[in-house]
Structure formats: C-alpha cells, structure tokens
VEXDREN-2710 file (C-alpha; in Angstrom, 1 decimal):
% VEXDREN-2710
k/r/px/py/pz
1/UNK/92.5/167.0/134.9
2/UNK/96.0/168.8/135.9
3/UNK/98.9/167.0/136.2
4/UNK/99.8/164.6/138.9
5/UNK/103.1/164.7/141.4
6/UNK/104.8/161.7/142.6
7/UNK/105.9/162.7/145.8
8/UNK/108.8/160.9/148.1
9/UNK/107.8/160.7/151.2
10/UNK/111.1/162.4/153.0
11/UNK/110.4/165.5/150.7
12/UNK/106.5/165.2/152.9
13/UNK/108.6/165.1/156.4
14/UNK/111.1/168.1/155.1
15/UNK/108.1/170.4/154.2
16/UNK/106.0/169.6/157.5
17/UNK/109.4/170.2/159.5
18/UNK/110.2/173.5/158.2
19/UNK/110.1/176.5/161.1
20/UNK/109.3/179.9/160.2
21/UNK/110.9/181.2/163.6
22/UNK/109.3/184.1/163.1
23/UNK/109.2/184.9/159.4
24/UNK/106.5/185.5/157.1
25/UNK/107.4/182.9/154.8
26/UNK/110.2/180.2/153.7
27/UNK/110.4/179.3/150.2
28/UNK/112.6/177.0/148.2
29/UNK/112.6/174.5/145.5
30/UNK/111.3/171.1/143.9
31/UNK/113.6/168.5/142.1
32/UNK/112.8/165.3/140.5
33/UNK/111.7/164.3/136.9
34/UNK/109.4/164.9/134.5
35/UNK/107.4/162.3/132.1
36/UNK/104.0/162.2/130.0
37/UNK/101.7/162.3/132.4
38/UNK/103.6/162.5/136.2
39/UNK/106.0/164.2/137.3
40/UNK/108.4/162.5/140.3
41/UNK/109.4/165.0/143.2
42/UNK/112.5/163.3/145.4
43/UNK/114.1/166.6/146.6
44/UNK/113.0/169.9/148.5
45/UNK/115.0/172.4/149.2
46/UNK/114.4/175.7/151.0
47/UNK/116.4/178.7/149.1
48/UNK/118.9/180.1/151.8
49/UNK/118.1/183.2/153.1
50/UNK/120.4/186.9/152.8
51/UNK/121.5/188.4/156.0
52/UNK/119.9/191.7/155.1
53/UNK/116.7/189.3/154.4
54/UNK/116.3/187.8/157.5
55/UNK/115.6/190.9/159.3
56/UNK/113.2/192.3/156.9
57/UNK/111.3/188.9/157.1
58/UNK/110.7/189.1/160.6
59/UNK/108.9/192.3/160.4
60/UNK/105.8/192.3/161.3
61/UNK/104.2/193.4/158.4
62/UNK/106.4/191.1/155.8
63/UNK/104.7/190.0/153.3
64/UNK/105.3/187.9/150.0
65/UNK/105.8/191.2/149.0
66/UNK/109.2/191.1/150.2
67/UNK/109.6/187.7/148.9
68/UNK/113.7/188.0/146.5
69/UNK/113.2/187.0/142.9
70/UNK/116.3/187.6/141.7
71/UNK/117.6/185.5/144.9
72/UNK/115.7/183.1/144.5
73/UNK/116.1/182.8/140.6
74/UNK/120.1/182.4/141.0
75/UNK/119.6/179.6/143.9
76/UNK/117.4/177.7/141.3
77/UNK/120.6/178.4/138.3
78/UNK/123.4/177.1/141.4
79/UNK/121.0/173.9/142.2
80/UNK/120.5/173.3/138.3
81/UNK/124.0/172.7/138.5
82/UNK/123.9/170.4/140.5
83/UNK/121.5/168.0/139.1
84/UNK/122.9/165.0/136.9
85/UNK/121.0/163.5/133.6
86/UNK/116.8/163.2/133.7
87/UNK/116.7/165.9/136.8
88/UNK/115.2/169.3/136.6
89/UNK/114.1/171.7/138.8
90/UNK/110.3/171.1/138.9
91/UNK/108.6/174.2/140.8
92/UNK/108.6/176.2/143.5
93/UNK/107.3/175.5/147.3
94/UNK/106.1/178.3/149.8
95/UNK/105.2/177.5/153.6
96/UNK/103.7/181.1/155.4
97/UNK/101.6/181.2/158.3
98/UNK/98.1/181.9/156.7
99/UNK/96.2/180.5/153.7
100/UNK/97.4/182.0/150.5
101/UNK/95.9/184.7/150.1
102/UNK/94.8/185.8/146.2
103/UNK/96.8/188.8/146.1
104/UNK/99.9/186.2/146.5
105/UNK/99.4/184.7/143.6
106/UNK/100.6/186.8/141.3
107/UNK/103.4/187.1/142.9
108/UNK/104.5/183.6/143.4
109/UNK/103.5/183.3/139.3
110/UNK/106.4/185.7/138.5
111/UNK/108.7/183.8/140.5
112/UNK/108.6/180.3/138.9
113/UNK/108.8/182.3/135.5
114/UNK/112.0/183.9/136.9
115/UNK/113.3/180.3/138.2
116/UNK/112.9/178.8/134.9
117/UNK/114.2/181.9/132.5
118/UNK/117.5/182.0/135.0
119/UNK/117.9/177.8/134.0
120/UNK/117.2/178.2/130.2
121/UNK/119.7/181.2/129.6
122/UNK/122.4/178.7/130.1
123/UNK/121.8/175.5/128.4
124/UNK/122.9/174.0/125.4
125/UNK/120.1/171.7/124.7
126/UNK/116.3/173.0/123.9
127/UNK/113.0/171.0/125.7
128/UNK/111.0/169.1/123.3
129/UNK/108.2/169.6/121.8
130/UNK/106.1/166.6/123.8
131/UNK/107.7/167.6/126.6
132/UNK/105.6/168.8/129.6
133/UNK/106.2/172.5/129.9
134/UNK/104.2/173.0/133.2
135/UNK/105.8/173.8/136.8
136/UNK/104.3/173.5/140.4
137/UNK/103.9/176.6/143.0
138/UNK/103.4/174.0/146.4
139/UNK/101.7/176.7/148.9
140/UNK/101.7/174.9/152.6
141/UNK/100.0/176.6/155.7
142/UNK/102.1/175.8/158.8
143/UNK/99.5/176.4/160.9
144/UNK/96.4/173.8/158.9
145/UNK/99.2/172.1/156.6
146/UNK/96.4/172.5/154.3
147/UNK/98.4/172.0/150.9
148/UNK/97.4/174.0/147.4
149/UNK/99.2/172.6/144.3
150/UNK/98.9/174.7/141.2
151/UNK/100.7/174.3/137.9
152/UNK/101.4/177.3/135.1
153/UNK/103.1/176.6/131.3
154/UNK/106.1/178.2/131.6
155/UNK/106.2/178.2/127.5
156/UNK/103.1/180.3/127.7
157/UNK/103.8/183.7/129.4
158/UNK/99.8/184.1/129.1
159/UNK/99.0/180.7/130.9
160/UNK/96.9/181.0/134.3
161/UNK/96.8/178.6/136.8
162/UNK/95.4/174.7/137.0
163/UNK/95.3/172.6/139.9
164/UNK/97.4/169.6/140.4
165/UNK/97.6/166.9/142.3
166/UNK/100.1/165.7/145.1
167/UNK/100.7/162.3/145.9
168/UNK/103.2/160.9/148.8
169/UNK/105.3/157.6/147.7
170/UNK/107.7/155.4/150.2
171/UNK/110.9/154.5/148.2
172/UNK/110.7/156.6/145.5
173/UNK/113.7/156.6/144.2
174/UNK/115.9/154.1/145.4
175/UNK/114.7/151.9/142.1
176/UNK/115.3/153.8/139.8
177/UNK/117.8/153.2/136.8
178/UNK/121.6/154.8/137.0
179/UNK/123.3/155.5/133.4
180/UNK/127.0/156.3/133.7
181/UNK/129.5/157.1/130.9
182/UNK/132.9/158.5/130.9
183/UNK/133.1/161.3/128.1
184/UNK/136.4/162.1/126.5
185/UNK/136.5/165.5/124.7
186/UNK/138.2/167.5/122.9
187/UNK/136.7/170.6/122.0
188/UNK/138.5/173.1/119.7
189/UNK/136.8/176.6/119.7
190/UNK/138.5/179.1/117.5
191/UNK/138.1/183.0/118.2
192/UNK/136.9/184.7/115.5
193/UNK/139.1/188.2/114.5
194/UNK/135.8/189.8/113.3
195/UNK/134.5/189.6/117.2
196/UNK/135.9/191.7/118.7
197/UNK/133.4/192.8/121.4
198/UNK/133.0/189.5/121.8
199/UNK/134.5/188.4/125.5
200/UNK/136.4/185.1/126.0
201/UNK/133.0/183.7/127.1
202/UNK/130.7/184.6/124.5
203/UNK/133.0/183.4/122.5
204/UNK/133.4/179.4/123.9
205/UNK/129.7/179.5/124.5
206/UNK/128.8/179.4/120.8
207/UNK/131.6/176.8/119.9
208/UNK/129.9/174.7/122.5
209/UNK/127.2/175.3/120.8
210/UNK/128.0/173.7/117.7
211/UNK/129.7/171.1/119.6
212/UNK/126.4/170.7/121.2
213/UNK/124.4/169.8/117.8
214/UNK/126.8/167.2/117.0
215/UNK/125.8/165.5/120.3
216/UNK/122.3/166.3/120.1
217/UNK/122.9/164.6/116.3
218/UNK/124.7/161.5/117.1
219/UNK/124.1/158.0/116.9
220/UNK/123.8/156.6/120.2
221/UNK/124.2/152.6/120.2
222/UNK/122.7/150.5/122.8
223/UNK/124.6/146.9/123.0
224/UNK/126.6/148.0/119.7
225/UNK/123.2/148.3/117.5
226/UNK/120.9/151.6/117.2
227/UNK/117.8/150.3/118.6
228/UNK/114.3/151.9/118.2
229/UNK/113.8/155.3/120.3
230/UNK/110.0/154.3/121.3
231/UNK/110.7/151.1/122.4
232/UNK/111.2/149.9/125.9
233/UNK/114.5/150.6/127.2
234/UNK/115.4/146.7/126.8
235/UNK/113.3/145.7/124.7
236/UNK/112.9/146.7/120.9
237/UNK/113.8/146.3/117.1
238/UNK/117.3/146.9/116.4
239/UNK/117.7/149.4/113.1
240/UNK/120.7/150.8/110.9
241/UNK/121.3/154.5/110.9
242/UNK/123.9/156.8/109.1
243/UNK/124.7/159.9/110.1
244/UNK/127.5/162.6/108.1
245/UNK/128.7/166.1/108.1
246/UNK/131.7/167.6/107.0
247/UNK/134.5/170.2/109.0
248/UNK/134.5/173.9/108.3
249/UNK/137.6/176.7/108.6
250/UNK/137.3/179.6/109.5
251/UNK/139.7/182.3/109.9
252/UNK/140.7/183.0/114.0
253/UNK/143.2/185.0/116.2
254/UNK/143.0/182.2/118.7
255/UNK/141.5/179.1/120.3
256/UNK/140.3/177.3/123.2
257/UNK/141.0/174.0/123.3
258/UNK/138.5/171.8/126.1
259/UNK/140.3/168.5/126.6
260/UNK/140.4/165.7/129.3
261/UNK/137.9/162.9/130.2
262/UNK/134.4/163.6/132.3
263/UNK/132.0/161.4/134.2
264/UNK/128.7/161.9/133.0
265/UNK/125.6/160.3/134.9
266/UNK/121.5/160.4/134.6
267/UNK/118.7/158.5/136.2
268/UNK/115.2/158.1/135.2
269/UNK/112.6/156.5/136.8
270/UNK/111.5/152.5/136.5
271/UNK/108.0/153.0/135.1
272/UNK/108.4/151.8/131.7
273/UNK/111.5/154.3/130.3
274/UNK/111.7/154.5/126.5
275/UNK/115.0/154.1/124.7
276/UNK/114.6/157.7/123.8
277/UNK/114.4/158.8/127.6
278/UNK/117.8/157.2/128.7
279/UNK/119.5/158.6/125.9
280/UNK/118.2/162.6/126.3
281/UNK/119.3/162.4/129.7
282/UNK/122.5/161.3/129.0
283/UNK/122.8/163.8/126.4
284/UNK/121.5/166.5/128.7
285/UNK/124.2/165.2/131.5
286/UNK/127.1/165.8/128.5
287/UNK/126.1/169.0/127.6
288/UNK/125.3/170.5/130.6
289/UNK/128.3/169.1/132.9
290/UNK/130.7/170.1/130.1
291/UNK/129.1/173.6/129.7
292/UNK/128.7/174.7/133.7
293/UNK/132.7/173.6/134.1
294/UNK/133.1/176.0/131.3
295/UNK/131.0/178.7/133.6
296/UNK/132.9/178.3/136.5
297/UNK/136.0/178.6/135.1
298/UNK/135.0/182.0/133.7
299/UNK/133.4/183.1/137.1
300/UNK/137.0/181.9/139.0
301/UNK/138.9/184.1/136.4
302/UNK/136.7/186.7/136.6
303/UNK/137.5/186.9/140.1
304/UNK/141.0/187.8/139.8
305/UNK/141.9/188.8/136.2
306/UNK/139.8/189.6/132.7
307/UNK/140.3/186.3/130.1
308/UNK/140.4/188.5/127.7
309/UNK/143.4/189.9/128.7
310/UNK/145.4/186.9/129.1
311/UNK/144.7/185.8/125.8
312/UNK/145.7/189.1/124.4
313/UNK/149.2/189.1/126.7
314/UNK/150.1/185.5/126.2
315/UNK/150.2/183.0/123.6
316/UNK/148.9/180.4/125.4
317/UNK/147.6/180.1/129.0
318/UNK/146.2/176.6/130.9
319/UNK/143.4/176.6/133.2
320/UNK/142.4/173.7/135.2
321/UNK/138.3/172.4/135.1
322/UNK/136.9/171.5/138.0
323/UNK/136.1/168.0/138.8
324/UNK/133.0/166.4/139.5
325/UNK/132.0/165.3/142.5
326/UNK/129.1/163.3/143.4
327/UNK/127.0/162.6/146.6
328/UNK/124.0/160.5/147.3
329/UNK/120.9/162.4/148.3
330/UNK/119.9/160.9/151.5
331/UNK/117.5/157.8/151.8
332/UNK/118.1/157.5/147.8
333/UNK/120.2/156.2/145.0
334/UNK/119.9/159.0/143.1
335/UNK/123.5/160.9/143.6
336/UNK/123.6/164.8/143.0
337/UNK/126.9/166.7/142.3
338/UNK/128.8/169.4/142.5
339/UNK/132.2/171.0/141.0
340/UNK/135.3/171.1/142.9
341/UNK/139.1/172.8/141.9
342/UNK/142.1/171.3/142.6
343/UNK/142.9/174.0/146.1
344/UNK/139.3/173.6/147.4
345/UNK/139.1/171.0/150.5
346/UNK/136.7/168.8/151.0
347/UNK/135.2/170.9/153.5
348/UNK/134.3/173.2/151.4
349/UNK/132.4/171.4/149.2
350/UNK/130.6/169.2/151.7
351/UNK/129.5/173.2/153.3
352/UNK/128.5/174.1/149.4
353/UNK/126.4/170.9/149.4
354/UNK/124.4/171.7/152.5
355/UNK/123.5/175.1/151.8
356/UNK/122.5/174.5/148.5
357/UNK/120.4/171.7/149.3
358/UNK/119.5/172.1/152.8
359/UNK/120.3/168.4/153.5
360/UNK/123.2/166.2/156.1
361/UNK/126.1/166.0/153.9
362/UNK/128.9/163.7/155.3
363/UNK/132.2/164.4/154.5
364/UNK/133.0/160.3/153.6
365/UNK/129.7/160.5/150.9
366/UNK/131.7/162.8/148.7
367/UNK/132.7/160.7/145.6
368/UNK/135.7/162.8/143.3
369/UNK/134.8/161.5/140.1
370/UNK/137.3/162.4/137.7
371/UNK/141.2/163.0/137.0
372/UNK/142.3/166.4/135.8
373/UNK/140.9/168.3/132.4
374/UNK/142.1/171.4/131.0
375/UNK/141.0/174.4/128.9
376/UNK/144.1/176.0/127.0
377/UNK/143.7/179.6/125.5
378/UNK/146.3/180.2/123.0
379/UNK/146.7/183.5/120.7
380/UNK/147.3/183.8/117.5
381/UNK/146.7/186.0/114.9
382/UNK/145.1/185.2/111.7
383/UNK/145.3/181.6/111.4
384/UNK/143.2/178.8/110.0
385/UNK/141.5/176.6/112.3
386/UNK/139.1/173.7/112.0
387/UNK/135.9/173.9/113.8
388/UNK/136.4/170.6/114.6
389/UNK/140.2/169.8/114.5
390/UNK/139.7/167.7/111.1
391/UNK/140.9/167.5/107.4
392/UNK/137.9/170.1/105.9
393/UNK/137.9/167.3/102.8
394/UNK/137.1/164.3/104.9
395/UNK/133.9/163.8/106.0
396/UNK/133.1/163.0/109.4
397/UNK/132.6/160.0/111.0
398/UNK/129.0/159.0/113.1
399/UNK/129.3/160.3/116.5
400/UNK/128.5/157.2/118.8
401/UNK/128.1/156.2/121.9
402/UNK/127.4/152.1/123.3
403/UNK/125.0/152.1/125.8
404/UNK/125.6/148.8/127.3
405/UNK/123.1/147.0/130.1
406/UNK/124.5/145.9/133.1
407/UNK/122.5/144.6/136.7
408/UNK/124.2/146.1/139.5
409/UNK/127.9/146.6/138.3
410/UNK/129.9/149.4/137.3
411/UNK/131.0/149.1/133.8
412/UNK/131.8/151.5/131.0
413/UNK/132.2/150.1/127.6
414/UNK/134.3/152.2/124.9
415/UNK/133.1/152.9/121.9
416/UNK/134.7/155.2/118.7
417/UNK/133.6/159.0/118.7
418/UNK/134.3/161.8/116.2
419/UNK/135.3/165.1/116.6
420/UNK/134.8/166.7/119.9
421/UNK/133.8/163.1/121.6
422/UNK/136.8/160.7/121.0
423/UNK/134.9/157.9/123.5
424/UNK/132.0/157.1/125.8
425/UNK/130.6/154.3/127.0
426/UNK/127.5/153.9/128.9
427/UNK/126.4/151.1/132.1
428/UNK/122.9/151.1/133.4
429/UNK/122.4/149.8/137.4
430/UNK/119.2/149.1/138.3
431/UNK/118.6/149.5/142.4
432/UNK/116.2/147.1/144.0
433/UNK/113.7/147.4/146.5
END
C-alpha cells in the first residue's frame, strides 16, 4: 500500500479551476507536511510561466517535452523559501488535456528529482533517517478530471513509481498547532587566509554550518525541563540532559559577524505530534530563515558590486538582513513568509507573494515581523578569532531553548543560550474548529 495524501479541500477547487487557455500543460507545486504514514497537502501552486514559454506552449504540437526543469526547479528553491517550520515542498502537480501518456512519465520523474536536488543544495539541516523520503507527481486531465497520484524515493535515484492515494479534507489546517520563538544571534564567521578561492559566500556558508550543528545539538526545554522526544507533545516524562563542547581559534584575515534578533515560526499538524516533531521544525525554521537572509543578501550584492571586493577595500562594511514578513495563506492559519529590505514597499512584496504562490494577497495581511539585523564584514589580516566569540579554555554552556505551552495567546518566554543563540523562547497556539 503507497502512501496516503491529506488533501485540503481549496487546494481540490484550485486544481479543478486551472485553464490551459490553450497550452499543453500547467504545472506547479504541492506544500504541506510530511509524517509516518500521511502526508498533509494545504497549498498548490502553479509555477509561473516565461514569456518566451508561453508561446512555445501554445503550439500545437507542445508537448511535456517542452515542459522547463531548470524553471521549474528554481520556483520550487524561491517557494522553499517561503515556507516556515514543519513545511516542505511535497511534489509536483501537472493538469494537460489528455490522459498521461507513458512516454510522459519519465519526464515528469526527472522533474521532481530536479525540484528536490535544487531544495537540498541549500540547507543546513539533513532529513532523517525515519523520515519519509517519497514525493507525489499529481497528473489531472482537464478534460475527465480523472486524477493519477504516483510517489518516487527521491533518496533512491533507482526507485520507480507506486501509486498513492488522494484524499480531500474540509478545514485542514485551520487546527493545527503554531510554534513561535524570537531567535537572537550572533554568529561570528571568521575568513580563513588559506581560502583564498573561497568567495565571501562559501565562506559564511560553512560557518553556518557549524553554527548549524550546535542547534541541531542543543537542548531544547519544554516548560523549563527536557521532556522525552517520543512522547506526546504535552504529555511525557520529564528527564535531565547535559550537553558540552568547547571554542576553537583559528587563524583569519577577516569576519562576518550575523547579529540582531529573528522571528522564527512552524506548524505541524494536530494528529498526535511528538515532542520530537515540534522541536525539528523549529530547528528547521532557525536554520533555514537565518541561512536564506544570508542568500539574499549575497544575491542583492551581487547585483551591484562583488563581496569580495569590499572586504578586500574596507575594513569593515554593514549590510542590512531582510526582515521577515508573514501572511496567512487564505482559508488557513497556517501563515507563509517572505523576506523584505528596508527600500522595498509593501507593494512589492504583496506582488512577490502572488506570483510565487498563485494566491489573493492583500496588502493589510502582510505582517513585518522583526526590527533591523545586520551582517558586518570586517578585514583583517592575520588575526585570531574564535569560532564562536568565547574564551578557547572555557567550555561552553548547553544551548537551550523553553518551549513553553500557551492556548491561544502570543507569548515568548526567554530562556539563556550560548554561543551563536543568546535567547529564544518558544509559544504554542492551538486554532480551533
């Protein structure tokens, strides 16, 4: 038996709605959430189209054939973006004119390969091993809405297809739990002198790395105790853990110093979450908010000057992050976000919003989250630097965060971090019907 999809029932009226107007195809993607057994769709999303695109899909003879990859692989990496904690990019759906044909399928199995290599490339964090590894290819026929739902193992470049099964749900997500936590960081990344052909970014993607195994390491409190990561999420045995390391230096001929506060948020569904559920997600929200800012800072310099000049002309050069903004996908609790800079309007972003996701974006729904945070480059040759800004001979405190459960209020408890986290705190909201 293949795997079954939870399916909101708006994602059911988007699919039957879309018009080909002509083309031989529309494709686009599937959000939600993966668990055990389900996996819980509450977003579609049709990939926009190119100019040059448009025409050629029009032709008469267009086939998948013609279907982008490479498009459609960097719409799936701007989405991913945009997804909080516990959300992923799920599949792939494809609405032609006639039933798929065989000769199709090989192609649509190369693209959700290329969708999900053009996600992993980028993150900080690594998919578990009991996590499922298996994505949906959605085919509908707009002429007999007959659906096909077929799953392939992304971890297995050899897998073939199974079939799946798709299920439509009323209310899907408007019940489902909200974690929120405001993050205060700051990351020191030293430049190493012996990396030369190293760029800027290269550079502040491995020292997020290491920043990132100190989150993926920490001890993660819920109600000021460590509590049991298999039990219910309020329910459960409280333990005692310990956790230790201790600083490095290493030589440098500069830094980059991450520093300011961010609002981190996940969501995961109401069926029984773990402990350990709530707390990857929020992990996943740290790491990867933290980490795209970090890309989108690079792609904004990129745009008008090398980094790696201006570290090598000036000693020390400021850079603003982007903020976070949030907006509610329609009919849902679930809120999706985006990344805004100081001299982009709200216009702008509300236009980003709806051609990402396809979806009525008001103006008034757009939520700024966060207050300013900075990256500072600074040069200088041959000095010592701690990896993390400490005393090499102390040891490290835990790295902690409270998780603290709250009905229906916004609340963020502090608690003490170490090292590139100096506090969190964490709130749970749970929407009713």
């Amino acid at each position: 038996m293949g795997r079954t999809y939870i399916v909101e029932e708006t994602v059911g009226q988007y699919l039957s709605n879309i018009n080909l107007q002509g083309k031989a195809f529309v494709s686009g993607l599937l959000i939600g959430q993966c668990s055990s057994q389900k996996d819980y769709v509450i977003l579609a999303t049709r990939t926009p189209p190119k100019e040059e695109q448009n025409e050629t899909l029009k032709h008469p003879k267009a086939t998948l054939d013609n279907l982008d990859e490479e498009w459609a692989a960097e719409h799936a990496s701007q989405v991913s973006r945009m997804l909080p904690g516990g959300l992923l990019v799920l599949g792939i759906f494809i609405v032609t004119t006639l039933e798929l044909a065989n000769e199709f399928q090989n192609t649509l199995r190369r693209l959700i390969f290329a969708v999900e290599k053009s996600m992993n490339r980028k993150r900080l964090w690594n998919f578990t091993e009991d996590e499922a590894s298996e994505r949906v290819i959605l085919h509908i026929c707009s002429s007999t809405k007959k659906i096909s739902c077929r799953t392939y193992d992304v971890q297995d470049p050899k897998s073939s297809a199974r079939p799946a099964e798709w299920k439509y749900q009323s209310r899907l997500s408007t019940s489902w739990l909200s974690l929120e936590c405001t993050v205060h960081i700051n990351i020191h990344i030293p430049l190493s002198p012996t990396s030369i052909s190293y760029t800027l970014e290269k550079n502040t993607k491995n020292g997020l790395t290491r920043w990132a195994k100190q989150i993926e390491n920490g001890v993660y409190l819920i109600n000021g105790q460590v509590k049991d990561e298999d039990c219910d999420l309020l329910e459960g045995q409280l333990l005692n853990s310990e956790h230790r390391s201790t600083a490095t230096v290493q030589i440098c001929s500069g830094s980059v110093n991450l520093k300011g506060a961010v609002k981190c948020r996940a969501y995961i569904h109401n069926n029984k979450p773990k402990v350990k559920d709530a707390v990857q997600a929020v992990k996943r929200d740290i790491l990867n908010t933290v980490a795209d800012r970090c890309e989108i800072l690079f792609e904004d310099l990129l745009l008008n000057e090398s980094p790696e000049r201006k570290v090598m002309n000036c000693e020390k050069e400021f850079h603003i992050l982007p903020h976070r903004v949030f907006v509610p996908i329609p009919g849902s609790n679930v809120m999706l976000c985006d990344y805004k800079f100081g001299d982009e309007s709200s216009e702008e972003i509300r236009d980003h919003f709806i051609e990402m996701l396809d979806h009525p974006i008001q103006i008034e729904d757009l939520e700024i989250a966060e207050e300013i945070n900075t990256a500072c480059v600074s040069s200088s040759m041959n000095n010592e630097t701690s990896l993390d800004n400490r005393d090499d001979e102390q040891p490290e405190q835990p790295i902690r965060t409270t998780i603290v459960l709250k009905i229906q209020q916004n609340i963020g408890v502090i608690a003490a971090f170490a090292v590139a986290v100096l506090a969190a705190g964490i709130s749970f909201h749970y929407f009713s019907d």
